[in-house]
N, CA, C and O atoms as a GROMACS GRO file, in nm:
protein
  276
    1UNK      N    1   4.457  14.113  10.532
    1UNK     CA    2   4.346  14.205  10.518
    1UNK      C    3   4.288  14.187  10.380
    1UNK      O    4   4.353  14.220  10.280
    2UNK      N    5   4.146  14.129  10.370
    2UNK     CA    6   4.111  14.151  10.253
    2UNK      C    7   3.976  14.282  10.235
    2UNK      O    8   3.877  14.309  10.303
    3UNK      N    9   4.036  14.338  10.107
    3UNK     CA   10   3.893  14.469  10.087
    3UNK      C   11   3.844  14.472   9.988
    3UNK      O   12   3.943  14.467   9.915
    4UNK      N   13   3.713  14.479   9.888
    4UNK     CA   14   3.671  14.495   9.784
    4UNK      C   15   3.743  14.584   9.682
    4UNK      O   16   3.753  14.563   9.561
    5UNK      N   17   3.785  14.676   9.744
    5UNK     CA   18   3.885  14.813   9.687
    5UNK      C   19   3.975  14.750   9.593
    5UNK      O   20   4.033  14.649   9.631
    6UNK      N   21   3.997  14.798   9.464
    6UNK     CA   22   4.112  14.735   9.408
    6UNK      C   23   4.223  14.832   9.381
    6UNK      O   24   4.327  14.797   9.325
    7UNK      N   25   4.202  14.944   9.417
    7UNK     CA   26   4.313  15.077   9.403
    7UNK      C   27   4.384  15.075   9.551
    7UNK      O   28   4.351  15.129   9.657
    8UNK      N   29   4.475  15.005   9.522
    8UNK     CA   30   4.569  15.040   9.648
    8UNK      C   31   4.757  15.078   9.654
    8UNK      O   32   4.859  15.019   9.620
    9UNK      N   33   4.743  15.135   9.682
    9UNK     CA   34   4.954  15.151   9.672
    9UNK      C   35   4.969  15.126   9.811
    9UNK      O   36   4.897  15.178   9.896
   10UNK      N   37   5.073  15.038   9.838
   10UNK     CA   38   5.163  15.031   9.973
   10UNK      C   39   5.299  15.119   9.949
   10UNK      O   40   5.372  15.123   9.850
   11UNK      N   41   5.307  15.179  10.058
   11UNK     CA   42   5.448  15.249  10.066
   11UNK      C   43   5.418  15.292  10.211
   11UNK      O   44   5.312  15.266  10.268
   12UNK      N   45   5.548  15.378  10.280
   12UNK     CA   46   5.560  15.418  10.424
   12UNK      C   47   5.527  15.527  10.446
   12UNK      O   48   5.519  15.604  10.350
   13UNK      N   49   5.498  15.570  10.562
   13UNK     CA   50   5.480  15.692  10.636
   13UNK      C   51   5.576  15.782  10.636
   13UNK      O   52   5.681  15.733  10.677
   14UNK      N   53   5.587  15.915  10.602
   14UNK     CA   54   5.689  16.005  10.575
   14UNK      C   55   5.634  16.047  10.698
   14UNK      O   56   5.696  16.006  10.797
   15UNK      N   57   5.535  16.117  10.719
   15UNK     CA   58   5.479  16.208  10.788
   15UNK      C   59   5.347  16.205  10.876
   15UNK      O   60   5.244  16.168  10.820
   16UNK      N   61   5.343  16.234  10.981
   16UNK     CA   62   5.199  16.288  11.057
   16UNK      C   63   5.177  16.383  11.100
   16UNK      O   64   5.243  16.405  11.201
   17UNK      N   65   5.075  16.500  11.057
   17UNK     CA   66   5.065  16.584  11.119
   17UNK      C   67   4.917  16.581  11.190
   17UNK      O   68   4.821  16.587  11.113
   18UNK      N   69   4.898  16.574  11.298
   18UNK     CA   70   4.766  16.595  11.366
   18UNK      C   71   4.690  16.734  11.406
   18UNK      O   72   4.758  16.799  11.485
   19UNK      N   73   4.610  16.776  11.383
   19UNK     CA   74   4.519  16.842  11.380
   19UNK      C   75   4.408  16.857  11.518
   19UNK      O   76   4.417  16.763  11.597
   20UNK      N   77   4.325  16.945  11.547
   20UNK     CA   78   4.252  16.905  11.695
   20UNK      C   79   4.120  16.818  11.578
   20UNK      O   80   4.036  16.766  11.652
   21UNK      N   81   4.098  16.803  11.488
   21UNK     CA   82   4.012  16.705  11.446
   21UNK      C   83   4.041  16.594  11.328
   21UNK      O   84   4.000  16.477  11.323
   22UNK      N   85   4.116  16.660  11.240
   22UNK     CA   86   4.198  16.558  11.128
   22UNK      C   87   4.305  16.564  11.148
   22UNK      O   88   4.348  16.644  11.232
   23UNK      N   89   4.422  16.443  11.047
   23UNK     CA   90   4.538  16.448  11.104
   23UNK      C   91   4.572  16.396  10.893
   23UNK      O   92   4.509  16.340  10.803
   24UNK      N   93   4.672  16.445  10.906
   24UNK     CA   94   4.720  16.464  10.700
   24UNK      C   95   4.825  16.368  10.716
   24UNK      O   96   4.922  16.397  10.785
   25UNK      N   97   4.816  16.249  10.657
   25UNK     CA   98   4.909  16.122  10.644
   25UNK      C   99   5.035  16.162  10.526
   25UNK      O  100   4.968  16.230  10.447
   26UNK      N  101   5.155  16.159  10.478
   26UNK     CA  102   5.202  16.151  10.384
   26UNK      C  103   5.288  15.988  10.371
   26UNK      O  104   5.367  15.933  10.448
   27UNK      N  105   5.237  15.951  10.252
   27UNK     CA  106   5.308  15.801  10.200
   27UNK      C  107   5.410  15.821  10.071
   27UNK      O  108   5.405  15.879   9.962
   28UNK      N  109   5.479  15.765  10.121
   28UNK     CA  110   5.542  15.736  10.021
   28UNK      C  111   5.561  15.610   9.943
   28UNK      O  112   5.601  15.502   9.986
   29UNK      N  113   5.521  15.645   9.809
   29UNK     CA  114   5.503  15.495   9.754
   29UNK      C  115   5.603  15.479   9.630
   29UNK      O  116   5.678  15.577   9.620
   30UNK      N  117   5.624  15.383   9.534
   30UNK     CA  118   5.701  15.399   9.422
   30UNK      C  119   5.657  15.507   9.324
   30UNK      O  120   5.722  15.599   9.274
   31UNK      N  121   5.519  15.468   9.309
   31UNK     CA  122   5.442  15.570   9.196
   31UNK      C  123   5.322  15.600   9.170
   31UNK      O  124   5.259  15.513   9.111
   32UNK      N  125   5.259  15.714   9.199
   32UNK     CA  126   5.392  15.845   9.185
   32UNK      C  127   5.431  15.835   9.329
   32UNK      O  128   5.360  15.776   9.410
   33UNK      N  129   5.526  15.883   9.354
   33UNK     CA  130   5.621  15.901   9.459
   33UNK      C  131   5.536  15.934   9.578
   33UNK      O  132   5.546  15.840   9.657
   34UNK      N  133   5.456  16.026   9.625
   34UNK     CA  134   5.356  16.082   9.723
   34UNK      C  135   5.210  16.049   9.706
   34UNK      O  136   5.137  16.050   9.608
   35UNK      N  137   5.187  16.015   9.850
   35UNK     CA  138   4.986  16.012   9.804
   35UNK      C  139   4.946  16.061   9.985
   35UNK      O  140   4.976  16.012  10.094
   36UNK      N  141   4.864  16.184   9.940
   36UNK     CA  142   4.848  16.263  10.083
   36UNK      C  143   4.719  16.224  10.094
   36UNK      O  144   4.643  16.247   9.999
   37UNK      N  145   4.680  16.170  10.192
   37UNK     CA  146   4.526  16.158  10.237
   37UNK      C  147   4.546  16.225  10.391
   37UNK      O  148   4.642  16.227  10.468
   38UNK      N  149   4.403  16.280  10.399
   38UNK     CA  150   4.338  16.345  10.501
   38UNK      C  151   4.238  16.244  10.605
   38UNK      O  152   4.121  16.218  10.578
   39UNK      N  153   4.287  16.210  10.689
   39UNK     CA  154   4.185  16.084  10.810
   39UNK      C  155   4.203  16.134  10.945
   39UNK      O  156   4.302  16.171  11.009
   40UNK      N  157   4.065  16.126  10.972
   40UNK     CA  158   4.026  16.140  11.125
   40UNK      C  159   4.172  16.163  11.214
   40UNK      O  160   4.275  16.120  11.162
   41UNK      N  161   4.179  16.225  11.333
   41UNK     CA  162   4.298  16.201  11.442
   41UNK      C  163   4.294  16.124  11.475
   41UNK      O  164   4.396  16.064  11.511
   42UNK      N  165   4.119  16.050  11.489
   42UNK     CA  166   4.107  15.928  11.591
   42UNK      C  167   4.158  15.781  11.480
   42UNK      O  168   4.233  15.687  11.506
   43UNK      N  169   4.108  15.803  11.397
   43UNK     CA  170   4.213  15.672  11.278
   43UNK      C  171   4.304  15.643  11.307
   43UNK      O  172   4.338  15.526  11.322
   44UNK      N  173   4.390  15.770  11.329
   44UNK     CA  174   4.531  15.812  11.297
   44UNK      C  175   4.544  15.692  11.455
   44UNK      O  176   4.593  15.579  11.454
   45UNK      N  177   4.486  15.765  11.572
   45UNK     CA  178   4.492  15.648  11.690
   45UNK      C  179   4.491  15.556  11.691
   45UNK      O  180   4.585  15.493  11.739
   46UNK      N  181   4.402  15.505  11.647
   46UNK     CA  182   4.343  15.369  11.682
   46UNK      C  183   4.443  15.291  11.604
   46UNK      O  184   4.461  15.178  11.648
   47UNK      N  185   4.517  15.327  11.490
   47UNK     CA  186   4.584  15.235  11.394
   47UNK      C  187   4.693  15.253  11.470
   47UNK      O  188   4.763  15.152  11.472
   48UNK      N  189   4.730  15.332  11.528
   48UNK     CA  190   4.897  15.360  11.538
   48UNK      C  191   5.001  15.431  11.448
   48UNK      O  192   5.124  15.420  11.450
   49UNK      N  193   4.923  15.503  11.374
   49UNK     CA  194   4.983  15.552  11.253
   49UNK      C  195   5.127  15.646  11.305
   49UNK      O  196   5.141  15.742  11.381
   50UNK      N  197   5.212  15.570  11.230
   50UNK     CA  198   5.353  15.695  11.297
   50UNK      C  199   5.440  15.680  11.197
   50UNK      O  200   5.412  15.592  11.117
   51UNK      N  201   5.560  15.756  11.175
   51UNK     CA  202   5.636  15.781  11.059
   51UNK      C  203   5.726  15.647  11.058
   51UNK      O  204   5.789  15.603  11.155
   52UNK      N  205   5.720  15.599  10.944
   52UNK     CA  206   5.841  15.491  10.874
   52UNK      C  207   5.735  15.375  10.884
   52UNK      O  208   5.776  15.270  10.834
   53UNK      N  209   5.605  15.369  10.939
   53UNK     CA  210   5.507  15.235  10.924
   53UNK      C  211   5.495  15.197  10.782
   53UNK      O  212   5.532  15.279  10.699
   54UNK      N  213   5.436  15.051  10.734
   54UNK     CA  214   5.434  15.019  10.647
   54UNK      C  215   5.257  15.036  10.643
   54UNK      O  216   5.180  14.991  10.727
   55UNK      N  217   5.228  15.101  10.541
   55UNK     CA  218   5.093  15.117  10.515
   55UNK      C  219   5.067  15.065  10.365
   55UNK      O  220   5.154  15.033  10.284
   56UNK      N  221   4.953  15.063  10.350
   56UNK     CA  222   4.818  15.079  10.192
   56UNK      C  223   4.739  15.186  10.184
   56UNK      O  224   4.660  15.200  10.278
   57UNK      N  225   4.737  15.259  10.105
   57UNK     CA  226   4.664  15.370  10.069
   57UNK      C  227   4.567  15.301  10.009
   57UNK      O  228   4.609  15.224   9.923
   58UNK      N  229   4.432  15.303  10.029
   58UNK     CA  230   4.313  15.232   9.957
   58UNK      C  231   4.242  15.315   9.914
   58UNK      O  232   4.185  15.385   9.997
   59UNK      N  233   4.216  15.341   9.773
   59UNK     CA  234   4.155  15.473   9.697
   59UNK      C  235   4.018  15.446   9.716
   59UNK      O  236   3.981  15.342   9.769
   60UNK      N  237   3.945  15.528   9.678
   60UNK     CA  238   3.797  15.514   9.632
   60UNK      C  239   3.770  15.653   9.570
   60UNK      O  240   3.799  15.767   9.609
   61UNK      N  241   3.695  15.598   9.442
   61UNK     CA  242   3.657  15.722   9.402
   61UNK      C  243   3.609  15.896   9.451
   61UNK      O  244   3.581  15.991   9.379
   62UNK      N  245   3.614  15.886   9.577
   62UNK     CA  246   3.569  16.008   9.639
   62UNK      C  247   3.659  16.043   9.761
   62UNK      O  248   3.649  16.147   9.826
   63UNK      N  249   3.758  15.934   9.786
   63UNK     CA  250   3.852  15.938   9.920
   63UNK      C  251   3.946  15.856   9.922
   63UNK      O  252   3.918  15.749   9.867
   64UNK      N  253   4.048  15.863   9.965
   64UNK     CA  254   4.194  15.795  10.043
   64UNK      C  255   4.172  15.732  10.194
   64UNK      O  256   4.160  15.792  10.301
   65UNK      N  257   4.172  15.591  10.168
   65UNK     CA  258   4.163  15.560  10.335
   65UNK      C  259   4.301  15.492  10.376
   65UNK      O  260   4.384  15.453  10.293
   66UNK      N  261   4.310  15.485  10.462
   66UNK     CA  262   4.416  15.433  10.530
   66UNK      C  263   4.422  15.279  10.581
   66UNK      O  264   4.362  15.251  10.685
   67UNK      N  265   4.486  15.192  10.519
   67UNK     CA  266   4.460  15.026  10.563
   67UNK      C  267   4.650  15.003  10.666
   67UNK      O  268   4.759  15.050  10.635
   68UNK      N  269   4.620  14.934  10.757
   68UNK     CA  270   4.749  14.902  10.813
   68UNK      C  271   4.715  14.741  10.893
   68UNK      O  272   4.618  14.716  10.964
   69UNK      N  273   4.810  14.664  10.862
   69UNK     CA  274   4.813  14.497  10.888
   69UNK      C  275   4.877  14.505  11.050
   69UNK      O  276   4.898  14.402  11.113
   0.00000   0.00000   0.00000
């Protein structure tokens, strides 16, 4: 996967909680230890997002997105 983004931490999925419209990711990365982003339910779908996955948190100045290989 390549992205323009240069703020990224990889670490795993602690957590999913889904929502009837968003769903709150928790990662765990080396540092700092937690990075909570807020993404669509349907993201959360389409990626497969589920606890112990290996993810990238990809920052942007205004939001946390979610990258998965």
């Amino acid at each position: 996967m390549r992205l323009s983004a240069r703020n990224m931490l990889k670490g795993k999925v602690e957590k999913v909680e889904k929502g009837p419209i968003t769903a709150t990711i928790k990662i765990k990365i080396e540092s700092p230890n937690m990075v909570t982003a807020i993404i669509s339910k349907e993201s959360v779908e389409d990626l497969d997002i589920k606890e112990g996955d290996e993810v990238t948190a990809v920052i942007k100045s205004t939001e946390v997105m979610i990258a998965k290989d």
